[in-house]
N, C-alpha and C positions, 0 to 999 in steps of 0.2 A: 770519269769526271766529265762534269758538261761543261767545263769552263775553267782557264787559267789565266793569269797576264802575268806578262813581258815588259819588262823595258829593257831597248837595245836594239839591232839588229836582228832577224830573224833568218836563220839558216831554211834551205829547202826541207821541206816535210812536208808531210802529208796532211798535216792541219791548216785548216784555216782562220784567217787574223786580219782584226779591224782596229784601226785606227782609234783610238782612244783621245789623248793628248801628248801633246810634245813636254820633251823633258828637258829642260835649260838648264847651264849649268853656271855656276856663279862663284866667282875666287875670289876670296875674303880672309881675314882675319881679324882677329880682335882688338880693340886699340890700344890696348898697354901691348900685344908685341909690335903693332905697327910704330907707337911710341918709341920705342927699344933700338927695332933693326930699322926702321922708316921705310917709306912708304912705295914701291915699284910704280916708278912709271911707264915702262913698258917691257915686256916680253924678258928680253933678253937680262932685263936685272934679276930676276928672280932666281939666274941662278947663284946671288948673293942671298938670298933668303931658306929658311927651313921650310921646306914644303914636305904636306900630310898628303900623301898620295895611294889613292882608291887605289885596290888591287883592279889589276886590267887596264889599266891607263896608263902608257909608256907615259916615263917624263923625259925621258931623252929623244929629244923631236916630236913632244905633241903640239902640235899643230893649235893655233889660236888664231882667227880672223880679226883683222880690223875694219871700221866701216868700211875702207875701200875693199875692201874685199879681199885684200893682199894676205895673205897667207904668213905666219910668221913662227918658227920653231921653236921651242920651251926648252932649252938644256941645263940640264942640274941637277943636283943630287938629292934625295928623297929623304930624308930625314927619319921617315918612318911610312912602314905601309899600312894597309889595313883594311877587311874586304864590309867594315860594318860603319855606316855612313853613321849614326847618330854614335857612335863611341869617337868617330875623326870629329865631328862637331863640338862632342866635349873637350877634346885635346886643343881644338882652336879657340874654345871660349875661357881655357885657359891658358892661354897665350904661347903655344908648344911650336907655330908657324902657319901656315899659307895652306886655305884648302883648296877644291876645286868640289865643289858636291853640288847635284842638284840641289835648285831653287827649294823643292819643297820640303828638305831638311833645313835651309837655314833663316826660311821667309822671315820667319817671328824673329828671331834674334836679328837680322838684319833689322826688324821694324822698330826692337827697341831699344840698337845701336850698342849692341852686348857683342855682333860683330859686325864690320865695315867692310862694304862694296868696294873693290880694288880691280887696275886694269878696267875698268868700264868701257872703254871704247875696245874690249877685245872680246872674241866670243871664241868657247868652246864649240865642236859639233852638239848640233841638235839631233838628240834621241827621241823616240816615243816608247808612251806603253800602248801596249796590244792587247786586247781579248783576244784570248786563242781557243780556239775550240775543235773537235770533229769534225772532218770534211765529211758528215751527212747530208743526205739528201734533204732533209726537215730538220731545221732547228727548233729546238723547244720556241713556246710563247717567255714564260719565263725565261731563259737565257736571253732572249732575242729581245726582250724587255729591259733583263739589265744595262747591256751591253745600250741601248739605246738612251736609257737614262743616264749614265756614266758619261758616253758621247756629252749630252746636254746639258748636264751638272757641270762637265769642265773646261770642253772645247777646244779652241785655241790660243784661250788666252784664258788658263787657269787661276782659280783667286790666290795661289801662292805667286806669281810671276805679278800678279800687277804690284808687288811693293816691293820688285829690282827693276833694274834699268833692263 
């Protein structure tokens, strides 16, 4: 292969990997459950709520920033797990509880209020994705082409990320 991507963390190996765009992560749910169970305003309520939690992401002690910077721990119970982001987005768009899924699974329904930004003043860690490729000597034109259009198509301020906070 001449080429994969990543999003996450990147273990040592023997490949080499460039920066793509960063992957935001946005906790919401839909407003007949926030209706229901009401609305978290910070951290530590949630874990009165059902939260749909990505497989790989502790919920006991994940970690959530706020503007100041201050650091704040997530404890609670998981209501259900699951390692496929758009089958969690349906279970939140039908009002099942609380996600946490990158921005560019829930851009569109955040924009047409099918589900609702929660926690705003809190951030998850920022992940990227990565072109990974062969640590060759010469990268193809073609590879080194994509890889460069991709950079410039999405950058650092991707067009799923400009319609959350």
């Amino acid at each position: 292969y001449d080429l994969a991507f990543r999003i996450g963390s990147l273990p040592d190996s023997s490949l080499k990997a460039r920066k793509i765009t960063p992957i935001r992560h946005v906790i919401c749910a839909s407003p007949d459950y926030l209706k229901h169970r009401g609305i978290p305003e910070n951290p530590a309520q949630l874990k009165h709520h059902k939260i749909l939690k990505q497989t790989g992401w502790p919920l006991a002690g994940m970690p959530l920033w706020d503007l100041e910077g201050q650091k704040h721990l997530v404890n609670g119970e998981s209501s259900l797990t699951a390692n496929n982001g758009d089958a969690m987005m349906q279970l939140a768009l039908s009002g099942h509880g609380i996600i946490m899924l990158p921005s560019f699974f829930v851009w569109e329904a955040l924009e047409k209020g099918d589900l609702i930004q929660i926690l705003e003043n809190y951030s998850l860690p920022t992940m990227h994705a990565y072109a990974i490729y062969p640590a060759t000597r010469y990268l193809p034109l073609k590879v080194r082409s994509l890889i460069d259009f991709l950079i410039e198509r999405f950058g650092d301020n991707p067009y799923w990320d400009q319609h959350t906070t």
